[in-house]
N, C-alpha and C positions, 0 to 999 in steps of 0.2 A: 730133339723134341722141343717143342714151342709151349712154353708157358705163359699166361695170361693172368695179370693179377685185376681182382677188383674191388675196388674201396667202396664200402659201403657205408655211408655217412646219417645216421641218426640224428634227428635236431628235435626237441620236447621246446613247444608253445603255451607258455601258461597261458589258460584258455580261463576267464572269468565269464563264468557263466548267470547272469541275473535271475530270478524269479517272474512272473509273471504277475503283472497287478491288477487286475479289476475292478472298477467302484460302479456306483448304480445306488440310484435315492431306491426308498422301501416304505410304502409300497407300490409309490407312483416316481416316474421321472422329473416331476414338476412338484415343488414347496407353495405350501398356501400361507400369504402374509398372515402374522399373528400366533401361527400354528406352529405346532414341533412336526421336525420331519427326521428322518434317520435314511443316512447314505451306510452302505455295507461295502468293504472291500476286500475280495478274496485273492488269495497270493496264493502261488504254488511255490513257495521255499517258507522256511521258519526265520523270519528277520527276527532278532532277541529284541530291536530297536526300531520302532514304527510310531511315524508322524503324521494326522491328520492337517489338511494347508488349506486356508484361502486364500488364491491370488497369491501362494506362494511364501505364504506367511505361516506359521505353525502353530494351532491353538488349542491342539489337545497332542499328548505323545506318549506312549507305550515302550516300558521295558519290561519284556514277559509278563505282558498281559496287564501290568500295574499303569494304571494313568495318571496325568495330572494335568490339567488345562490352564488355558491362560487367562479363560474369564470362566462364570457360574453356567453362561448358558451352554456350554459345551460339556459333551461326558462322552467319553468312549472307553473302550475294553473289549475284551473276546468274545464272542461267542461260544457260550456252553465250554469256556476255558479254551478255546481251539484257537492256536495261537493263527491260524490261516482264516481265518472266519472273521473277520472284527468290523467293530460299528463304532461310528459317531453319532450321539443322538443332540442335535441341534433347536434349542428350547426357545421359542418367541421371534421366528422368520421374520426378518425386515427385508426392504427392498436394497439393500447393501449385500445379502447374499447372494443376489441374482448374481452370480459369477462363476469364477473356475476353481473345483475343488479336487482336492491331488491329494493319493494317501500314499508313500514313501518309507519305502526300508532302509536300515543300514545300510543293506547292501548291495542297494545302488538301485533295484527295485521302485519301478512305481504306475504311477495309475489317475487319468484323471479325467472327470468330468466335468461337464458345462449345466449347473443347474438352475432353473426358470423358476423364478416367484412369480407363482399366480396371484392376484387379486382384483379387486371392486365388485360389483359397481359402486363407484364412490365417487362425492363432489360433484350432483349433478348439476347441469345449469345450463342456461339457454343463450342465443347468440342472435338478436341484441340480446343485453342481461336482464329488461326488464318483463318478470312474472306479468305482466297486463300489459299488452298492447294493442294502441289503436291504428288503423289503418283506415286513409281514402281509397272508396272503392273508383277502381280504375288504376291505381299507382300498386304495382307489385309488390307483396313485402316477403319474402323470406326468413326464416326461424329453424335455424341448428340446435339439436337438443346435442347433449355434450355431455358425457363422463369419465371419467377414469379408472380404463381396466386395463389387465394383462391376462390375455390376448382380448383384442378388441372385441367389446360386446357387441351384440345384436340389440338395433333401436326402433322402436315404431311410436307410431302415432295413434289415439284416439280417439274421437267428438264424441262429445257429452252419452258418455257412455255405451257407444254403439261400440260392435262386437267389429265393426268396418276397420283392418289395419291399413295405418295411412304410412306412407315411407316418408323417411328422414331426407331429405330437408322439407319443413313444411313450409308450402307455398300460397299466400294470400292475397287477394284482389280481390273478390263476389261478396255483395250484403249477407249472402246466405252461408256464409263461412264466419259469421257472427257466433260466439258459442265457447265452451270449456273443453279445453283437449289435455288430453296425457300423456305425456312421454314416459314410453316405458324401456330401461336398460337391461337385458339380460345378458348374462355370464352363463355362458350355455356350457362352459366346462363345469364351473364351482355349483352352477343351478341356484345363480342368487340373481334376483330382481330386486331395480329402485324404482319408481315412479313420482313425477314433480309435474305440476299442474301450468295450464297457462293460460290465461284468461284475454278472449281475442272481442275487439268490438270494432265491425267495419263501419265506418259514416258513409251516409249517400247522398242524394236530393239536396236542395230542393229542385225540381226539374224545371219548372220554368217561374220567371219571377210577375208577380203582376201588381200593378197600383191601384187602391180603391177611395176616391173614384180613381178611372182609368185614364189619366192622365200624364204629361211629360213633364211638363214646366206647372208652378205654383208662384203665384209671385204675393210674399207677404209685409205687409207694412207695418214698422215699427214704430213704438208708440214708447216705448222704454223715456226714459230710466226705472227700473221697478225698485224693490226694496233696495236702500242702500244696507250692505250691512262690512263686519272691521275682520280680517285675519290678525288676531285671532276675535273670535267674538264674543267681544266684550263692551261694555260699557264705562271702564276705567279699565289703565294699566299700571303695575309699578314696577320703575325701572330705577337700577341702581346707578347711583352717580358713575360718572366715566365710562360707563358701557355704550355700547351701539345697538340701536334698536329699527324698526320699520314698519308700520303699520300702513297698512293697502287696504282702500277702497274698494269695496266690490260691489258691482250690481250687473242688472242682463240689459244690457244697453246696444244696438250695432255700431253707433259710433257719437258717443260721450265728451265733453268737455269735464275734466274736474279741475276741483278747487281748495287748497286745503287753505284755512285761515285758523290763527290762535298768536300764539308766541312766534311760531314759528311756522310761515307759510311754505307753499308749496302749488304749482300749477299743474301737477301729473296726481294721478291717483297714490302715486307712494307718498308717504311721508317718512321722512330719513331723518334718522337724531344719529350723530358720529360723537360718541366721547359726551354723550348728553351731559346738560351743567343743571344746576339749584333754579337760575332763572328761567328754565326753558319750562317748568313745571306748568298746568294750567288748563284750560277744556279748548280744543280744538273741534271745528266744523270742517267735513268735508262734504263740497256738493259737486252733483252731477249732471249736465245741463245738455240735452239730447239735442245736437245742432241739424239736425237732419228734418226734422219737422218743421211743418209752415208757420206753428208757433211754440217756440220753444218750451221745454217743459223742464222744471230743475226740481231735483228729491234733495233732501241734505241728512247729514246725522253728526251726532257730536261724540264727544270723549274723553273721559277725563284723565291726563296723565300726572303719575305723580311722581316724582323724582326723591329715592332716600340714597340717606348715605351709606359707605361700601365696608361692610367691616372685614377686619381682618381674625381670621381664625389660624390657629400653627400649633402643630407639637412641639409639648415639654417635655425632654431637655432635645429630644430629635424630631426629625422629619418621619422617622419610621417607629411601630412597635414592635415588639419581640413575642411571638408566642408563649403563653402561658401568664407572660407578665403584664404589671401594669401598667398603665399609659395616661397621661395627662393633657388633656387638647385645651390651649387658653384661646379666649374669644374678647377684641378691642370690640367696645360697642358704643355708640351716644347711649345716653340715659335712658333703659325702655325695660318692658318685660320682656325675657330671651328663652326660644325653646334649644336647644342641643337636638339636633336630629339626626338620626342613620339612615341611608335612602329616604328622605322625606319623610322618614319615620319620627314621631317625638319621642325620645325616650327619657329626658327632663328637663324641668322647666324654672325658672326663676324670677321671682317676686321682683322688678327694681326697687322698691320703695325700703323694702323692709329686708333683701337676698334673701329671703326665704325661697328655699326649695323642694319640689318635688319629682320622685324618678318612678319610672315603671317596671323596673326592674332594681335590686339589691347588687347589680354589677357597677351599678349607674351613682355617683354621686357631685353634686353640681351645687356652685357658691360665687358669692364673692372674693376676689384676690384682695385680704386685707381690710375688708368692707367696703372696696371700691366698686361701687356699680357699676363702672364703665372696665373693666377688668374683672372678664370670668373664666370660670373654671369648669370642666367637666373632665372628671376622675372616673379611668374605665378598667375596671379589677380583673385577670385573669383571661387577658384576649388571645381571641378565637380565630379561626380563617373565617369567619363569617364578616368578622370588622375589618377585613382589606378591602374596603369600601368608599362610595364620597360622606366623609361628615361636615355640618351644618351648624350654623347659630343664626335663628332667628328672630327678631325683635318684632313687636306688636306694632312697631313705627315703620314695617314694611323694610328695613333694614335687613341686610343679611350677608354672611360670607360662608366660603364653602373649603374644602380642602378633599384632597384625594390620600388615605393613608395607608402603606403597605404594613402589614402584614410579615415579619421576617421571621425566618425558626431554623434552628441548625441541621444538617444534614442527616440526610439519612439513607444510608444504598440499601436498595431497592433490589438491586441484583450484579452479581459479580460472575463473567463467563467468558469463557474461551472456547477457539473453533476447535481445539483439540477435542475429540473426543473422547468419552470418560477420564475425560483430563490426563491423555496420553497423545504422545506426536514420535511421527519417526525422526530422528536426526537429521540435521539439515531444512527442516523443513521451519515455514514460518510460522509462528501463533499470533492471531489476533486477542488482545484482551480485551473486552470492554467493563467498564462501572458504570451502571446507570445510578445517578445520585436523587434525591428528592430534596431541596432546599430552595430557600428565598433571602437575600439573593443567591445568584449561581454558585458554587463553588469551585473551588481549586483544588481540581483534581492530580494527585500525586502517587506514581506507580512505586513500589519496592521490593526488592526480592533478598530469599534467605543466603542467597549465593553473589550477592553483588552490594559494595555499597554506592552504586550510580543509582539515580532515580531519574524517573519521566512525566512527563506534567502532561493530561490532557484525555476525555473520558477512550477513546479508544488507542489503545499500545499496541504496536506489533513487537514482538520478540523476535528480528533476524534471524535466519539461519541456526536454529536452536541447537546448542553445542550437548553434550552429554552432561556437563558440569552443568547444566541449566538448571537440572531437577533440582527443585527446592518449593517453596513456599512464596507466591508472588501476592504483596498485599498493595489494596487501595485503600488510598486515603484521602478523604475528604473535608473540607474546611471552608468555610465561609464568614469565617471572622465571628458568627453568632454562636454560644454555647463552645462545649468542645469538641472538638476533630473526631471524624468516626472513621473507622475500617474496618474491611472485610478482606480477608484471603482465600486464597483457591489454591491447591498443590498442583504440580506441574512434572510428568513424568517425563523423560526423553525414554525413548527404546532407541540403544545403543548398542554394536556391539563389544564385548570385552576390550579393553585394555588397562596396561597398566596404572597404578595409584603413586607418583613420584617415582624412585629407582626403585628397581629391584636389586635384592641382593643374592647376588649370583655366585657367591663362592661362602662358605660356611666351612671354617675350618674347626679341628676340634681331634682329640685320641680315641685311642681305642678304648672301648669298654663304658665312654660319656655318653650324655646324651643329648642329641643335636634336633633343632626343630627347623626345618623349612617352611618358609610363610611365599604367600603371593598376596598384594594388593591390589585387588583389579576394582575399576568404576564398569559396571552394567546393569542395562536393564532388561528386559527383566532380568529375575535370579538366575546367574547363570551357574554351570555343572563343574567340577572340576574332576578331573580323572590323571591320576600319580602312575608314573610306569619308571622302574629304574631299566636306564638306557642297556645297561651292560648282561640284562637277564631279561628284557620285555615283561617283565613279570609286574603287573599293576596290584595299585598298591591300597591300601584301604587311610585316607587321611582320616585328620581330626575334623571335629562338625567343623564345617565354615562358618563363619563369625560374622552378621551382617552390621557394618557399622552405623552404617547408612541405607536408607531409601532405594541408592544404586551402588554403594559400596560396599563389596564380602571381601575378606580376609581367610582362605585357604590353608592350611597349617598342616605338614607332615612331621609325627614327630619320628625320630629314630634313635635306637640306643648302638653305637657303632660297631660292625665286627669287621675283619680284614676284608669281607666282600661287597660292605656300603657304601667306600672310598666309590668316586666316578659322579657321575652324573646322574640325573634328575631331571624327567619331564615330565610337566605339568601341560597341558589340555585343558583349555578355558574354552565352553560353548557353550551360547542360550540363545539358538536359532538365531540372531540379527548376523546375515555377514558370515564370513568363515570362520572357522575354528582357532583358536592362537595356541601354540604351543610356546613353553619359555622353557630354559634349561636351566636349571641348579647343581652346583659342583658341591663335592664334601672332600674335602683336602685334610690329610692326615699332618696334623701340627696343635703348635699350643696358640689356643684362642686369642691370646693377648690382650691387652685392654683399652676399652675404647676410649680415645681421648676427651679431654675436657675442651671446651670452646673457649678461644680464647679471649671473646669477648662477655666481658662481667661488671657484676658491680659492683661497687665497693664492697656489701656483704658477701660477696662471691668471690669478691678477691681474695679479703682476707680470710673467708673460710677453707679456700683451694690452700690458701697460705698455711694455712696451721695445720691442715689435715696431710698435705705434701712433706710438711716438716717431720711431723708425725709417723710418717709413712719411710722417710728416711732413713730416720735416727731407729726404728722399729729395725729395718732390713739391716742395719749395719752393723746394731748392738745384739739384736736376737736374744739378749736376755732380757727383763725389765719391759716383758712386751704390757705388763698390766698398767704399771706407770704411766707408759707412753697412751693405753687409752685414757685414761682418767684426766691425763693434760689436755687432750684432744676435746674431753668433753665439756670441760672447762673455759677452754681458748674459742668454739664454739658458742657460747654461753656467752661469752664476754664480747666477741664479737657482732652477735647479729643484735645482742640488748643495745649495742653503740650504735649500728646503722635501722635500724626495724623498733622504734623502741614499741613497747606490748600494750602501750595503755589507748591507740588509735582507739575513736569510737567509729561505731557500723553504725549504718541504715540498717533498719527492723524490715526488710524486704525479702525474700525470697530466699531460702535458705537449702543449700546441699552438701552432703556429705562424704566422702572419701575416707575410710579409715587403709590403714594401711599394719599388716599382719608382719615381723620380721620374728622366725623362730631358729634362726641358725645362727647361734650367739657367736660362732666360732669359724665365719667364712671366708671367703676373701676382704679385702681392706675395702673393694672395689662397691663391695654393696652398701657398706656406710656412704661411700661416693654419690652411688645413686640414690639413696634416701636425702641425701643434701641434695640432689638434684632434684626430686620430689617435691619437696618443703618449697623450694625457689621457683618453681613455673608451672601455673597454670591456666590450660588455655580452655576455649568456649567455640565449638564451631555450631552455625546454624544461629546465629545472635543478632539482635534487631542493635545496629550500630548506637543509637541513643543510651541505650540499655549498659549501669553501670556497675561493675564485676569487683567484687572484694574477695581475696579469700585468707586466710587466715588458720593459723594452728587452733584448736581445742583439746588441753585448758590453757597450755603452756605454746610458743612462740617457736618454741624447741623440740626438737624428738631424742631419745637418748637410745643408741645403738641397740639394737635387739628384742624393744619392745613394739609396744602399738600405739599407733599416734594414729591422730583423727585432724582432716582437713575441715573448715566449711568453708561453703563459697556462698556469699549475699548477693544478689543482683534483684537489679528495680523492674527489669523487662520479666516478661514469662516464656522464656523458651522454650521449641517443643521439643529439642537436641540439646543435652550438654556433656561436653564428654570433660574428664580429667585426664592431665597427660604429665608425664616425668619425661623430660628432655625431649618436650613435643612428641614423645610416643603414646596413644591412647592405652591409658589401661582400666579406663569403667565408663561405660557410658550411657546414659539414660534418657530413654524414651518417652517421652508422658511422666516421670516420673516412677518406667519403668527402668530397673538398671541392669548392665551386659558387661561385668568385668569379667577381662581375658584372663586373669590368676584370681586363686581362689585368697589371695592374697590383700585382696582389696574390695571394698564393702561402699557400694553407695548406699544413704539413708536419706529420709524427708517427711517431713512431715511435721505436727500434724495440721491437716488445712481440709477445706469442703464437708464440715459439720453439719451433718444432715439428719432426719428422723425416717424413719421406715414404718407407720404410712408416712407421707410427706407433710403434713399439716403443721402447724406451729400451738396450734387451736384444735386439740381435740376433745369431741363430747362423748361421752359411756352409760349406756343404760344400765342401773346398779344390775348386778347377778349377770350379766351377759360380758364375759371375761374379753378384754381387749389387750392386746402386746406391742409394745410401743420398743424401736428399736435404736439406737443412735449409732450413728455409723459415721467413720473419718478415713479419709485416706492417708495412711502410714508406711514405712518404712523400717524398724519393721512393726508389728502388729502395738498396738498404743494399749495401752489401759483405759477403759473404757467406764467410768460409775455413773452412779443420780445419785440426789440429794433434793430434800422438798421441803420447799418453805423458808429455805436457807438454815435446816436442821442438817447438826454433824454429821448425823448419822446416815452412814451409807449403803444405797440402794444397787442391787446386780443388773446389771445389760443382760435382756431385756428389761424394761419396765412391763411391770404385769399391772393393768386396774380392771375391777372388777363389784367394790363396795364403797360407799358415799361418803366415808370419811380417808378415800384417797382423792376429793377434789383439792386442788389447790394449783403451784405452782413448782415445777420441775424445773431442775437443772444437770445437763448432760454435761459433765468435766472429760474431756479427752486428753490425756497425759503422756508425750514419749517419754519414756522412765528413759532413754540413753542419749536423746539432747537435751532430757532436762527443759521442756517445752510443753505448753499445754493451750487451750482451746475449746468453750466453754457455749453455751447455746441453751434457752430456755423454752420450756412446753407448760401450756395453759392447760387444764384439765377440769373438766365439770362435769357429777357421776349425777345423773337425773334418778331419781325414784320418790318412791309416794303415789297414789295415798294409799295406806294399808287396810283402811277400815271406812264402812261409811256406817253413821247412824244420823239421828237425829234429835231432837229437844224441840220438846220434851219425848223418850223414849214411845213413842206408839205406832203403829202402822195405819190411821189414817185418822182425821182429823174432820170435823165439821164446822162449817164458815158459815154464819147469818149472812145471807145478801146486803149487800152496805157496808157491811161490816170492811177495818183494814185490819189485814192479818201478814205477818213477813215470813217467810223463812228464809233462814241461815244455813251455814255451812264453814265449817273452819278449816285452817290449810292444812290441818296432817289428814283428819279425818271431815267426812264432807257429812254436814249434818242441815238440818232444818230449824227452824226457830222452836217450829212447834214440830217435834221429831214425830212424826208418822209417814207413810207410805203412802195414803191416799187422801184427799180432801172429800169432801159431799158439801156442795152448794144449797141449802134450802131457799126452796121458791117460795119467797113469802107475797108476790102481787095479789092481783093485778097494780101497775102503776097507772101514769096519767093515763086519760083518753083522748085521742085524737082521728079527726076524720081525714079519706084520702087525699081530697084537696084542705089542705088547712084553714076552714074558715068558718063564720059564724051564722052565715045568714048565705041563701039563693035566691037570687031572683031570676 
């Protein structure tokens, strides 16, 4: 028998099956600019992890149903919780989202549309661009009416109000196309119309030309010369010495001989003076002699020139003035009466005889230098941009000199911007910065960033290839030698994806039953995620908050307490949509930590404190008895040491003051931690600092720290920074923001203050209507909360925050004392107060309610300031009519005839 074997071979394909994605805008397929619109995306699977994208970019994201976006106009989430339902709603449609929008699951899931920003009509205008045009009739003109829509609108035309629709382009040649037409644009989607007017005038005729009489030729005979007369016309001129001058004959003559005769002749109608002198002064004749007639005929006229001398006018001590300041113009003159003029304006004048002067304004004051009349003065208080102007001294002797004077005032930027927008760029790419400055003259413009200490000169900067370490703070700054230097800053974000901040540390060793923390320092932007999975169980992990040090730097931290199943590895997952995802791995090695060395470059006080605490640490380990001895010399040798290199009595700049206290309560730990407290005490650094800017820091009260207690750092600096962190062996452990602070151990305490003494209302000067209760607040920014009093009048006695008034013997003058009770610092600010009331009563004098006055009679009344009274106190007067008076008729007179 024949047997047959047969293999039957099974093979299992894991099969990844995606969801189906869906999107579609709601309730139309097209966004109207300016408007919110909502795109909806329907999935058939449950992604736990869902990204809305533009152009691939992610700005709003979803883990179960929870959102958070990368800017305010974005919101998305579920529908009615349905995690397969979800909307982005997109607030204030610009023409940037006409694009591709994709919404994306974890897994691997997605969906995407193409969507249309509708808008206009908008920007209408014509082609030529001028609203009035004139055309000859017979030459064709053409007129494109023109606006801006999506999807193109519909355009017509209309004359003067007829219902006749004309097509676009409108076409003109005919008198009878004379008239006002309308372009009208519609948006036959959105159902909006513009309309802009255009005002048309064709010229015609004249059709044929005729002469009256009807004639070709006229032939007319000239009898000229007629009036002579002078450009300019005048009958004297006066001309400054050394100047060049030209006066020209004029008359209607066809063809004229002239003649100039005086000082200084001349055979043409011009008369030319080059560099005129003293003796050329004197009355000239010009005549003009018609040589074309049978008998000649001559007209003459004359003129008198007068020749003064040229003064000189100049600023004192400069050529230019300074805004706001005063300015001194001196004027050489011969002996005369002299006005000071601005644009031929006179604005004062001086006596020669006696330098008495006068001015037309109180800006204005004008004299003799010395009581020399030929050396004057005009003193100009408080200038303006109005006096970049020509000024003048004019003498009554026809003398005069003039000058042109700027005007100079120190900078001022006007605007500080880059192409980034909302002051974000992706990596790699370029930013343009510009500063527009406002000064006279120009200034020298100087670019600087919080991340570099290079600078660049010149109003517009490009930033190359912008690195991720870019983000920081870029300031301009301006100068022009007047006043002082000004600046403006703009922040600068790069969007980056993750990477690491210097080394990572990748192995972490430590026993059983301690406890060990795992850190990551990654530079990104945005905020990126971290997600902890230990390698050897997939089992992901819950870290400590991330720690954001910086703008684009977070700090990651896992802690763990160790058991025989922690030993292994550690991966960490860094994503914040730029780029792919980074994973890093951390090992936890089963051993004794060991200690970390000291650097071996120091300084003399580093020397010899390593020296005495090494000794220290020796003689401890080898004797094991007499451990208390050995600190006590430790802290002694310490003491003696840093007062030889550090002596305590340095004085500080009263500038800018920060705090660092530092907590030690474990009197009894390793040796290692007194190590790092000397490490402490010895370096501290500043990131984020305008280079100029000069950093002190300093123990309080003592120079010294003594093992196991609390010691407090300050750091003085002159710059105002908006980053400063404190760091023991360049590792940060407090760092503060604004003045807000982020230490990593609960170990360390930033403080500051107090500064920005303020009132709440804001006023310095406030008034109170008695009985109408007002609350006055003083308020400081601390670290921590200050002590806050008043005090009035400069009495001891002390008033509670708030200040309450309310009644007329609380006018006076406040003072707000702001106290940090724990630097021992304070900060003090005054408030004016004035409680209005009165009058309580009114009567009058003498006591009555009304009074009667003989006609003629003089009668007063009174009234006093607390109570309002009458001289003669009544309420009403009565006038007795005692007439009739004179008689007099309508026309006043005595007699008619």
């Amino acid at each position: 028998m024949e047997y047959k074997c047969i293999l039957i071979v099974i093979v299992y394909l894991p099969v990844l099956i995606t969801g189906q994605y869906t999107i579609r805008g709601i309730p139309e397929s097209y966004a109207e600019l300016g408007e919110n619109y909502t795109l909806q995306c329907n999935v058939t699977d449950s992604p736990s992890v869902l990204d809305f994208r533009r152009n691939n970019i992610v700005v709003c994201n979803m883990i179960n149903c929870e959102s958070s976006s990368t800017d305010n106009r974005y919101k998305c989430g579920c529908i009615n919780n349905n995690n397969k339902q979800l909307y982005l709603n997109i607030s204030n449609i610009n023409k940037q989202d006409d694009t591709t929008w994709s919404c994306r699951g974890n897994s691997g899931g997605q969906g995407s549309s193409n969507v249309s920003v509708y808008y206009g009509p908008e920007n209408i205008r014509f082609n030529p661009t001028s609203d009035n045009i004139d055309v000859i009739e017979g030459k064709s003109q053409s007129v494109n009416c023109l606006a801006d829509c999506k999807p193109d609108c519909h355009i017509t035309w209309s004359k003067d109000g007829s219902t006749t629709i004309l097509n676009n382009t409108l076409s003109l040649s005919t008198r009878d196309q004379t008239g006002s037409y309308n372009c009208t644009v519609k948006h036959t989607v959105l159902n909006k119309q513009l309309t802009k007017q255009l005002n048309v005038q064709i010229y015609y005729g004249r059709d044929e030309l005729a002469f009256s009489p009807d004639v070709t030729s006229i032939n007319i005979i000239e009898d000229g010369p007629d009036e002579l007369a002078f450009s300019a016309d005048v009958t004297s001129n006066n001309i400054i010495e050394g100047r060049d001058q030209t006066i020209i004959c004029l008359t209607d003559c066809y063809q004229c001989n002239y003649k100039w005769t005086g000082p200084v002749s001349s055979p043409t109608k011009d008369l030319v003076f080059t560099q005129i002198k003293r003796n050329q002064e004197g009355n000239y004749r010009c005549e003009a002699t018609n040589i074309k007639n049978t008998i000649p005929k001559t007209r003459s006229k004359s003129i008198q020139i007068n020749v003064h001398c040229q003064y000189t006018i100049r600023g004192v001590p400069e050529s230019y003035a300074v805004l706001g300041e005063n300015y001194t113009l001196q004027c050489d003159v011969t002996p005369s009466s002299v006005e000071f003029r601005i644009n031929n304006i006179v604005v004062c004048n001086i006596l020669s005889s006696t330098c008495e002067s006068q001015s037309t304004d109180n800006r204005y004051k004008c004299g003799c230098i010395n009581n020399n009349n030929t050396q004057l003065y005009l003193s100009i208080s408080n200038i303006n941009n109005q006096d970049d102007t020509t000024w003048s001294c004019n003498g009554n002797s026809g003398g005069q000199g003039s000058i042109n004077v700027s005007v100079y005032y120190p900078p001022y930027i006007t605007s500080i911007i880059s192409d980034a927008v909302n002051n974000e760029i992706d990596e790699g790419s370029d930013v343009i910065f510009n500063c527009n400055v406002d000064s006279k003259p120009v200034s020298t413009i100087t670019w600087s960033s919080s991340t570099s200490t290079d600078s660049n000169t010149g109003q517009q900067w490009t930033l190359a290839q912008a690195k991720c370490q870019d983000t920081g703070i870029y300031t301009c700054t301006a100068n022009n030698g007047i006043g002082q230097s000004t600046t403006k800053s703009l922040p600068l974000n790069i969007r980056c994806s993750p990477r690491i901040n210097g080394d990572l540390k990748d192995e972490v060793m430590n026993r059983l039953g301690e406890e060990v923390t795992l850190s990551i320092d990654v530079i990104a932007y945005p905020k990126p995620s971290f997600n902890w999975i230990q390698e050897s169980t997939g089992q992901e992990l819950t870290p400590d908050t991330a720690q954001q040090v910086a703008i684009n730097n977070y700090i990651s931290s896992l802690t763990i307490i160790i058991q025989q199943s922690s030993f292994g590895n550690y991966i960490v997952t860094v994503n914040n949509s730029i780029g792919d995802d980074k994973s890093y791995t951390i090992k936890i090695i089963d051993g004794d930590p060991g200690t970390k060395p000291v650097s071996v470059e120091q300084s003399g006080y580093q020397k010899g404190l390593s020296t005495g605490i090494g000794t220290g640490i020796g003689i401890g380990i080898d004797i094991g008895i007499g451990i208390t001895l050995v600190c006590v010399f430790l802290v002694l040798l310490t003491i003696f040491i840093y007062r030889k290199y550090h002596p305590a009595n340095r004085k500080l700049p009263e500038e800018n003051h920060y705090i660092v206290t530092l907590s030690t309560t474990d009197w009894f730990g390793r040796i290692e931690k007194f190590k790092s407290l000397y490490h402490y005490i010895s370096y501290a650094t500043f990131s984020n600092r305008n280079p100029e800017g000069q950093y002190t820091i300093r123990g309080v009260p003592e120079s010294y720290a003594v093992f196991g207690e609390n010691y407090t750092l300050q750091c003085t600096v002159t710059d105002s920074p908006s980053l400063v962190d404190f760091r023991g062996n360049n590792d940060v452990v407090c760092t503060m923001i604004n003045c807000g602070s982020q230490p990593i151990d609960n170990r360390y305490k930033c403080r500051y203050g107090p500064e920005n003494i303020k009132f709440n209302p804001t006023c310095d000067n406030i008034d109170v209507t008695e009985g109408k209760n007002q609350s006055v607040k003083c308020l400081a920014d601390c670290k921590p909360d200050c002590n806050i009093t008043w005090s009035k009048d400069g009495s001891p006695t002390i008033l509670n925050n708030p200040l309450s008034l309310s009644t007329s013997d609380q006018t006076g003058s406040y003072t707000c004392t702001v106290r940090h009770t724990v630097l021992n610092k304070q900060l003090t600010k005054q408030l004016n107060v004035q409680i209005y009331y009165g009058p309580d009563k009114l009567t009058f004098s003498p006591d009555v309610s009304r009074i009667n006055i003989i006609e003629g009679r003089d009668q007063t009344i009174t009234y006093g300031p607390d109570e309002l009274t009458f001289s003669s106190d009544v309420t009403s007067i009565n006038i007795i009519e005692d007439g009739p008076d004179e008689l007099t008729f309508s026309s006043d007179v005595t007699s008619i005839k």
